[in-house]
N, C-alpha and C positions, 0 to 999 in steps of 0.2 A: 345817331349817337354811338361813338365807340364805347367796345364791351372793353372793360379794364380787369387784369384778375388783381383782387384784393392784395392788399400789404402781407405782407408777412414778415417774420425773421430772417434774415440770410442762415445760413449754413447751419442745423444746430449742431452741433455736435455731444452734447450732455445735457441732462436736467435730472438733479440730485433733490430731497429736501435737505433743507439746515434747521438743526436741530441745536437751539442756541441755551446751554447748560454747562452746569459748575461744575457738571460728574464727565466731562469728556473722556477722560482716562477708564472709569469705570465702566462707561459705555460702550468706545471699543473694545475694552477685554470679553463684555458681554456678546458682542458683536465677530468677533471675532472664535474666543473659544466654542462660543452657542451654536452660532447658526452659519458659521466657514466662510465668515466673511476677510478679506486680507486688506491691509492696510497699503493704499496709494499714493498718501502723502500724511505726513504728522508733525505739525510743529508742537511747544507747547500752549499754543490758544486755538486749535484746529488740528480734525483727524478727518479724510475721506477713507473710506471704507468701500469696497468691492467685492461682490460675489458675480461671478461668470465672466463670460469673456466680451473684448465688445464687437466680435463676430456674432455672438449667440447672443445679445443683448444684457448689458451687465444690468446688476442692477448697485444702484449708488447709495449712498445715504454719508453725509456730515455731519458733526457736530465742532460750535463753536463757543470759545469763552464769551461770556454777558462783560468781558468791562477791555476786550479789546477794541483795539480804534481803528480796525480796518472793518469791525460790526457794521454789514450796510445798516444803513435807516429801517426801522419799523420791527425787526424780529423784537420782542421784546423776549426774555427767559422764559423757558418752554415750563410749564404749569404743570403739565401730565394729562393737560384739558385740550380737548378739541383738535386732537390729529390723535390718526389710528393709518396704519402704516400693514398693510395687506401684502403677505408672502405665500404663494400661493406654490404649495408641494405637490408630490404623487399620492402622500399616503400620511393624512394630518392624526391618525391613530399612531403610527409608529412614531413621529416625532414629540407628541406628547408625551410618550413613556418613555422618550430619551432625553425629553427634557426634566421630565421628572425624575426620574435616575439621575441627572446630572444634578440634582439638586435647585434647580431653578422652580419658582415659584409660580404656579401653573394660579391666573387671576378670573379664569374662563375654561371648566374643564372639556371636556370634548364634550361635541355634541354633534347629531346628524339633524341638519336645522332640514326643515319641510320645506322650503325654496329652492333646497340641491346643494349645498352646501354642508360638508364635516369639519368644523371647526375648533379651535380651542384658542385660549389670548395668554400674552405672557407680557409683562411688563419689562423694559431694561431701566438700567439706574437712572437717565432722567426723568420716565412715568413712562415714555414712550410705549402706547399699546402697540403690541406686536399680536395683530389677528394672522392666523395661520390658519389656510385653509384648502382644502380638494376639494373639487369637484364633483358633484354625486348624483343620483337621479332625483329629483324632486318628488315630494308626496303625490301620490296620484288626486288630481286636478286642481292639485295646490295653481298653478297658475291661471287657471279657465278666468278668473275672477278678472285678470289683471290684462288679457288679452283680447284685441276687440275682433 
């Protein structure tokens, strides 16, 4: 029996989420001023948003209006439930107190969680949890439990 490799995609070139919400505008500005993301394309029912390059791996994120008719099937308006969207820094202490000073609404203050993880969460104007996190050393034998 010939060995076949499995289907895949052709070529990917991007994979963004969409983030389908009434506050687009509010969201890129949040997007933008906050966390140095620059805008890629913008009409008014759709914004792509970029931070880095796609040499170094960008990272994407869109949002679009709920009553355009190019909405694929199924997104239905983003709730503020059930996505949390992980940006992962050098150093999630100084981005806290810079987002705090900027006036942004800190919904998760910092913390050094026992997994290895320095964390805080911010929400932008569609609910979108925004967890922001480094890297850390875990509690000692926080993981003995979870490794066989």
């Amino acid at each position: 029996m010939p060995t076949t490799s499995p289907a895949t995609l052709s070529q990917l070139t991007s994979a963004y989420p969409l983030v389908t919400t009434a506050t687009i505008q509010a969201s890129r500005d949040f997007f933008v001023q906050h966390l140095g993301f620059e805008v890629v394309f913008e009409a008014s029912w759709f914004v792509l948003l970029s931070r880095g390059s796609t040499e170094g791996g960008a990272t994407l994120i869109a949002f679009m209006a709920p009553d355009h008719p190019s909405r694929p099937p199924g997104p239905e308006v983003f709730s503020g439930q059930g996505l949390l969207l992980t940006l992962q820094v050098d150093d999630a202490r100084r981005e806290e107190v810079r987002l705090r000073a900027a006036g942004v609404e800190i919904a998760y203050a910092v913390q050094h969680e026992p997994w290895g993880q320095v964390r805080f969460q911010v929400r932008d104007p569609s609910g979108l949890v925004l967890d922001i996190v480094e890297q850390a050393e875990p509690a000692p034998g926080f993981w003995d439990a979870y490794v066989k």
